[in-house]
VOPAGU-2260 file (C-alpha; in pm, 1 decimal, decimal comma):
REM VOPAGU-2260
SITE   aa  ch    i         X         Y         Z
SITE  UNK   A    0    -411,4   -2648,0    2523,7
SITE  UNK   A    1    -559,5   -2303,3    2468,1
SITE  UNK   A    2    -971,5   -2302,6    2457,4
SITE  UNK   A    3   -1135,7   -2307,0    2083,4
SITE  UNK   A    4   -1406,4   -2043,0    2122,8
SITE  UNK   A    5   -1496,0   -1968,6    1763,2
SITE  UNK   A    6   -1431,9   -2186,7    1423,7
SITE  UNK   A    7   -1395,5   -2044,4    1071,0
SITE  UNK   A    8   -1450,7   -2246,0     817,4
SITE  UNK   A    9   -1381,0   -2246,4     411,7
SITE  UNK   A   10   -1614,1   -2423,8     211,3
SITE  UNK   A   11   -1535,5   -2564,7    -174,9
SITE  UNK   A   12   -1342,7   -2879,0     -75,4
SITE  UNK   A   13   -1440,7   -2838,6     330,9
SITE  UNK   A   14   -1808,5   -2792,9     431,3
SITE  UNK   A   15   -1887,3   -2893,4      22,5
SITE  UNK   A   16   -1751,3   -3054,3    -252,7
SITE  UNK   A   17   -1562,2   -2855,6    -522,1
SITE  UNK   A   18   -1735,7   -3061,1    -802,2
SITE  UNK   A   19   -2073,7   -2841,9    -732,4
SITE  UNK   A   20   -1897,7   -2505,6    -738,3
SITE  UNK   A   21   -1726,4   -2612,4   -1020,9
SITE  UNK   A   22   -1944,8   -2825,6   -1276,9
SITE  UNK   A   23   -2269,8   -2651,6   -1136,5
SITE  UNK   A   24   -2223,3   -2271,5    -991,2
SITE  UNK   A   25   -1987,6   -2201,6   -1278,4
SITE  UNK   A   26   -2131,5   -2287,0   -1563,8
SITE  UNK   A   27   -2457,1   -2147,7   -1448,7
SITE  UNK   A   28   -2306,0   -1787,0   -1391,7
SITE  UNK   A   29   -2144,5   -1819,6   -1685,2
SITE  UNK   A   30   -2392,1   -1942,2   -1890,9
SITE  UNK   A   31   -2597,5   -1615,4   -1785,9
SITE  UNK   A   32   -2353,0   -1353,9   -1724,7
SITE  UNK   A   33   -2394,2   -1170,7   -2062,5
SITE  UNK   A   34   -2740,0   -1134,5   -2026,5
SITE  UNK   A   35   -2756,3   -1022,7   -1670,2
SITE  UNK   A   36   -2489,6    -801,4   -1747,3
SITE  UNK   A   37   -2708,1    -659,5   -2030,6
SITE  UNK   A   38   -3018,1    -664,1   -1860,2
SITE  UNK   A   39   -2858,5    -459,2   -1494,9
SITE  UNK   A   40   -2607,6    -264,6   -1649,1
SITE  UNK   A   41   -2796,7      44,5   -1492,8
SITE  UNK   A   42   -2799,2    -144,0   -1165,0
SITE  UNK   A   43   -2554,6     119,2    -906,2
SITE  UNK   A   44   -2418,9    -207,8    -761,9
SITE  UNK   A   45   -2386,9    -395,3   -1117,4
SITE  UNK   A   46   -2212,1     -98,1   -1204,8
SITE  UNK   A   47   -1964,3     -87,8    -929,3
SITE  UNK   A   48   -1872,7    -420,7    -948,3
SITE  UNK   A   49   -1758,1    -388,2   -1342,6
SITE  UNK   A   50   -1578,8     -47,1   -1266,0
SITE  UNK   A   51   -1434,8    -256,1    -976,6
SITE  UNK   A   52   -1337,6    -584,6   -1278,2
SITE  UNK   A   53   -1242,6    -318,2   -1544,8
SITE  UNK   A   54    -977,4     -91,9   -1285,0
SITE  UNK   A   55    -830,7    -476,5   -1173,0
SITE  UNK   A   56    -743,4    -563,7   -1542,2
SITE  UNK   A   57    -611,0    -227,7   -1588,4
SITE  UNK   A   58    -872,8    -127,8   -1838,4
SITE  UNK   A   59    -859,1     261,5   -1860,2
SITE  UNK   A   60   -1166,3     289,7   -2095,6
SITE  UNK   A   61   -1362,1     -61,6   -2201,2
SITE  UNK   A   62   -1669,4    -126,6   -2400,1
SITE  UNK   A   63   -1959,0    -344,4   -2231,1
SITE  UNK   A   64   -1850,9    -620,6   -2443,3
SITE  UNK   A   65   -1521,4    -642,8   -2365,1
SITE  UNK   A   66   -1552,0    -643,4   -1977,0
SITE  UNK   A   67   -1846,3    -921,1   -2043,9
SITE  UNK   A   68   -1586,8   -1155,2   -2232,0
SITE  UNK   A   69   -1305,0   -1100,9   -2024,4
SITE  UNK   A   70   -1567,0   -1175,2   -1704,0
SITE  UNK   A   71   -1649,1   -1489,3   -1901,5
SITE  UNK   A   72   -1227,7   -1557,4   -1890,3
SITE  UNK   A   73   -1211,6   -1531,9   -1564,1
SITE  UNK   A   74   -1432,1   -1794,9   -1459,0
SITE  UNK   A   75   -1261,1   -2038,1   -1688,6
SITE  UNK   A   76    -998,5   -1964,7   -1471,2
SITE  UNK   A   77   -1151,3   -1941,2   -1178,2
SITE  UNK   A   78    -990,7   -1597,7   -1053,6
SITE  UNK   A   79    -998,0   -1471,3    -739,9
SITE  UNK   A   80   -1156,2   -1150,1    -799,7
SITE  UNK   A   81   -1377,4    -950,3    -593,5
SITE  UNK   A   82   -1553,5    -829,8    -829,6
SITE  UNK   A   83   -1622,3   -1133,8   -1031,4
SITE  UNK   A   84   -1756,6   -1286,4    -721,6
SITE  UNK   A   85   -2005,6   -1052,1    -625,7
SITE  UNK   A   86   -2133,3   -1046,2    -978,9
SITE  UNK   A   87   -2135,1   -1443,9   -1000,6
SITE  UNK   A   88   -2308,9   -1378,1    -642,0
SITE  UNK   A   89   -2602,2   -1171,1    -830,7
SITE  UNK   A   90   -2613,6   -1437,6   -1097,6
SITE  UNK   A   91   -2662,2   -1768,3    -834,1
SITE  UNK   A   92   -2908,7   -1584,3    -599,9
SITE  UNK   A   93   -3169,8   -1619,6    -899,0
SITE  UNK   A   94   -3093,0   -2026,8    -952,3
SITE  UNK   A   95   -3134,9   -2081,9    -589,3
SITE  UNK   A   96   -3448,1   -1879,1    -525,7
SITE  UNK   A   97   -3567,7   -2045,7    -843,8
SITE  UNK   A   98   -3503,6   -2392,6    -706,2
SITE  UNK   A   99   -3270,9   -2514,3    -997,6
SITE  UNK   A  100   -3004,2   -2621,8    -765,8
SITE  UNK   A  101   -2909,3   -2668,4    -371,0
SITE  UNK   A  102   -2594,7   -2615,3    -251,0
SITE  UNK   A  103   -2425,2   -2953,5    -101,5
SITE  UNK   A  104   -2259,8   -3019,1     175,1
SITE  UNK   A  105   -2084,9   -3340,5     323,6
SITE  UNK   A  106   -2293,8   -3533,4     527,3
SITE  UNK   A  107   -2149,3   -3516,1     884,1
SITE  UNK   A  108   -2111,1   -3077,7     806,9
SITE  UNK   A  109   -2484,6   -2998,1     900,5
SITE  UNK   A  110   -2510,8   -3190,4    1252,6
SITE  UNK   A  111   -2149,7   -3131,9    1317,3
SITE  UNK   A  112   -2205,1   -2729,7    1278,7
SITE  UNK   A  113   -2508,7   -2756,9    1516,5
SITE  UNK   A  114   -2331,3   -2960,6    1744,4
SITE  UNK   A  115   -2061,5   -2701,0    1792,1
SITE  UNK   A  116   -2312,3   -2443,0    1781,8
SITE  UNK   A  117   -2475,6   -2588,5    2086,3
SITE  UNK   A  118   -2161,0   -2605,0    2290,4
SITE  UNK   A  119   -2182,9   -2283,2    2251,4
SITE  UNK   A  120   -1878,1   -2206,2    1973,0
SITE  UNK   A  121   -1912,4   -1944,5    1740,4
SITE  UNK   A  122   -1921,2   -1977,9    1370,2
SITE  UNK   A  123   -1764,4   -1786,2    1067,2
SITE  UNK   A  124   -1724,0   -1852,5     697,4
SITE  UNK   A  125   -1438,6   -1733,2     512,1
SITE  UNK   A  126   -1428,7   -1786,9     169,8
SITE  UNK   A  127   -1307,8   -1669,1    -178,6
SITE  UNK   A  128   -1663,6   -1634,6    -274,2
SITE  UNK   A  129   -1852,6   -1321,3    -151,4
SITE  UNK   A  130   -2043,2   -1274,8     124,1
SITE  UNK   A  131   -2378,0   -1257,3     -62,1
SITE  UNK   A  132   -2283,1   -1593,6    -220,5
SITE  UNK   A  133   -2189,5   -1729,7      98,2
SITE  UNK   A  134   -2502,7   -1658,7     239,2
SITE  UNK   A  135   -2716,4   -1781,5     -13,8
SITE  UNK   A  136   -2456,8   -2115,0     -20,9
SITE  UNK   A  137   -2573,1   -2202,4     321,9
SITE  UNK   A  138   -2922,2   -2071,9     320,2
SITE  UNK   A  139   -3055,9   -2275,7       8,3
SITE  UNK   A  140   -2865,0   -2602,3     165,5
SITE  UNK   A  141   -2877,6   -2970,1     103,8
SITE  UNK   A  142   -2886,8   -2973,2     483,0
SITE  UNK   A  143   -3187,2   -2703,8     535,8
SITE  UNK   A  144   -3119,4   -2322,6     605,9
SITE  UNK   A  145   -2798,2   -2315,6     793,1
SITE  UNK   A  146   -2746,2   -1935,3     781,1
SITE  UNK   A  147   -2836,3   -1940,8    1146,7
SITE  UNK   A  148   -2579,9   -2130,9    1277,7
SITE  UNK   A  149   -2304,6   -1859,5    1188,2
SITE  UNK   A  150   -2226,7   -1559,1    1325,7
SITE  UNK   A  151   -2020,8   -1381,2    1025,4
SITE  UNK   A  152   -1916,8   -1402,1     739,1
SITE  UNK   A  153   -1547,7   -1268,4     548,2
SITE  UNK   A  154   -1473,1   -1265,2     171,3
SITE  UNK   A  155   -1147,3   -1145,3     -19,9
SITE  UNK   A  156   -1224,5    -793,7      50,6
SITE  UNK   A  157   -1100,3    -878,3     390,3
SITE  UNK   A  158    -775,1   -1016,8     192,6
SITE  UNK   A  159    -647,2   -1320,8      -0,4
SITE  UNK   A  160    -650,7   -1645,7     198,0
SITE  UNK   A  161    -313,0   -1712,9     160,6
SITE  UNK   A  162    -181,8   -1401,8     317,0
SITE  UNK   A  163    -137,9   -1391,6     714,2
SITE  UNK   A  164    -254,1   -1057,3     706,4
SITE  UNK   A  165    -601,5   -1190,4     612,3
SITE  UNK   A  166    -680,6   -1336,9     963,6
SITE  UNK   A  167    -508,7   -1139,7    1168,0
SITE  UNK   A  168    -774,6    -900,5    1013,5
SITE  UNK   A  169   -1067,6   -1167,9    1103,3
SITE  UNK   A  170    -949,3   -1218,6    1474,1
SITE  UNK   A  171    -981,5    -874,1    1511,0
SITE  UNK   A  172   -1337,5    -865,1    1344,9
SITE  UNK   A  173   -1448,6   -1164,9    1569,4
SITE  UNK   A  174   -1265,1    -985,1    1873,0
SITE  UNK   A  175   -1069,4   -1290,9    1985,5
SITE  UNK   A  176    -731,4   -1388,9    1995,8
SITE  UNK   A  177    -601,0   -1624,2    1729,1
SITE  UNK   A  178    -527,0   -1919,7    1979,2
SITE  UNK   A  179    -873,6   -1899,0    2054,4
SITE  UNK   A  180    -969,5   -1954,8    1690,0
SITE  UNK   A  181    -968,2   -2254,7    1480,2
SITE  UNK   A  182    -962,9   -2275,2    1096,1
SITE  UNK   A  183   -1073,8   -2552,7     879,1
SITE  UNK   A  184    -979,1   -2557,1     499,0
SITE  UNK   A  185    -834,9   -2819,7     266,2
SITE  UNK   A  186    -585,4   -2546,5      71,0
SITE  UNK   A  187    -257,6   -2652,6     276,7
SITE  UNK   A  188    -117,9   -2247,3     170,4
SITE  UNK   A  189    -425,7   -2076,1     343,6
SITE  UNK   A  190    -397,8   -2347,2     648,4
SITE  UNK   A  191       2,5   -2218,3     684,0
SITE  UNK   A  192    -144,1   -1824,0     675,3
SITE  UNK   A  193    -385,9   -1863,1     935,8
SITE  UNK   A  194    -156,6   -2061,2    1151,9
SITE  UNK   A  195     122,7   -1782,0    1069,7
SITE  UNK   A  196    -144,3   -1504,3    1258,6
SITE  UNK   A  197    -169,3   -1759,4    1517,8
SITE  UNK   A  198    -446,2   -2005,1    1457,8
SITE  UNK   A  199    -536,4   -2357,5    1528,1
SITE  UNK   A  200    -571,9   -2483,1    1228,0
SITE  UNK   A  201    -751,1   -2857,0    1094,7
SITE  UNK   A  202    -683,5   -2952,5     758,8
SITE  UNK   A  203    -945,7   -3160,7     558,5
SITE  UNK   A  204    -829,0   -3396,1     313,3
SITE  UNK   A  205   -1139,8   -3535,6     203,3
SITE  UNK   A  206   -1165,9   -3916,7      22,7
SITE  UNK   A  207    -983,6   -4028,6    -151,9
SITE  UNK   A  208    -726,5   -3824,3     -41,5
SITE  UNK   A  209    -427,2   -3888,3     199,2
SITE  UNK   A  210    -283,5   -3719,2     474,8
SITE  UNK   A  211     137,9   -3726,4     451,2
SITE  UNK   A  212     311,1   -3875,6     675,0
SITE  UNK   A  213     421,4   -3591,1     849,8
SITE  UNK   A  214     122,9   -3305,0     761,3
SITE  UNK   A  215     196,8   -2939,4     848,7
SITE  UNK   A  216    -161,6   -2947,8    1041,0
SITE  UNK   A  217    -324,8   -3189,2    1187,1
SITE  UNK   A  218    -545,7   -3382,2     898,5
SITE  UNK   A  219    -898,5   -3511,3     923,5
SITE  UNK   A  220   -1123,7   -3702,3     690,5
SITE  UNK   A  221   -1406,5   -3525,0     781,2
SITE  UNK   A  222   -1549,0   -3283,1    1015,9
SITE  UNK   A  223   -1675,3   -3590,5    1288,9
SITE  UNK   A  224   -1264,9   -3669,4    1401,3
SITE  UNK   A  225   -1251,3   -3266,5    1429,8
SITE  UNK   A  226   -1209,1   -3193,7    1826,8
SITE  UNK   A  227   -1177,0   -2832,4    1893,0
């Protein structure tokens, strides 16, 4: 079997547990996001990410309000957008330097990272949240500071997940070729894109799920039964 020489990894539902993205991370953008958006409206990069929200909903000429409440919409239903990420990203960097939350991760992730760290793998996140957010995710850790463990990072302005197109863009950034790459995600859809460009592929089904009896990818609890 072809030689693993760098893993990319997702994170809500992989490395961490959807439940803090979703019932802390959320609410606490969205709790603030008026007022930030009030308070860095003159911001350049504040103001490129609403252009950036406004032009994806097709809004030729918005008031402040507006873009704020249909922001607010968004997270409800948690849409993939660029641009909403790297705001939420702005927003979350403030809790986390403040100390009002740390970012969890499964038990086995930390020590399992490091381990294939030390073997001398490389390490990559891809994820629907932005790369800022990504960074701070890891950094401000359950586990510690983990941000030194990986080697890159890709967000959907590399593409959406579920599009093959996606990684064949991230082999090319990591400059390896897809058999050499393994990706670990618990979204079934983004497992069959990566594989599609040529990936390994590991799907986590995390307790109390269950693998079917005949998965698509191979299907692991956790990241320990994970043998690249």
């Amino acid at each position: 079997m072809t030689a693993i020489r760098a893993i990319v990894t997702d994170i809500e539902g992989t490395t961490s547990s959807i439940s803090f993205v979703k019932d802390v991370l959320f609410p606490y953008a969205r709790k603030r996001l008026p007022a930030f958006v009030e308070t860095h409206v003159d911001t350049p990069e504040v103001q490129h990410w609403l252009h950036e929200a406004a032009k994806e909903a097709g809004l030729v000429e918005a008031g402040r309000q507006e873009v704020i409440e249909m922001l607010l919409r968004w997270i409800d239903e948690d849409r993939k957008s660029t641009a909403l990420k790297a705001l939420q990203g702005m927003i979350w960097k403030d809790g986390y330097e403040g100390g009002e939350y740390r970012a969890h991760v499964y038990p086995e992730v930390a020590a399992r990272l490091r381990a294939w760290r030390g073997d001398g793998l490389r390490l990559y996140v891809y994820s629907s949240g932005s790369v800022a957010a990504q960074k701070l995710f890891f950094q401000y850790s359950e586990a510690g500071d983990l941000t030194p463990l990986f080697a890159g990072y890709f967000d959907t302005e590399t593409g959406p997940k579920r599009e093959r197109a996606s990684y064949e863009k991230i082999a090319q950034a990591i400059g390896e070729l897809p058999e050499h790459l393994l990706f670990l995600s618990d979204i079934v859809e983004e497992l069959d894109a990566a594989k599609g460009a040529g990936f390994r592929t590991a799907w986590l089904l995390r307790a109390p799920l269950q693998a079917p009896a005949e998965p698509r990818h191979p299907a692991h609890a956790d990241f320990d039964t994970i043998s690249p």
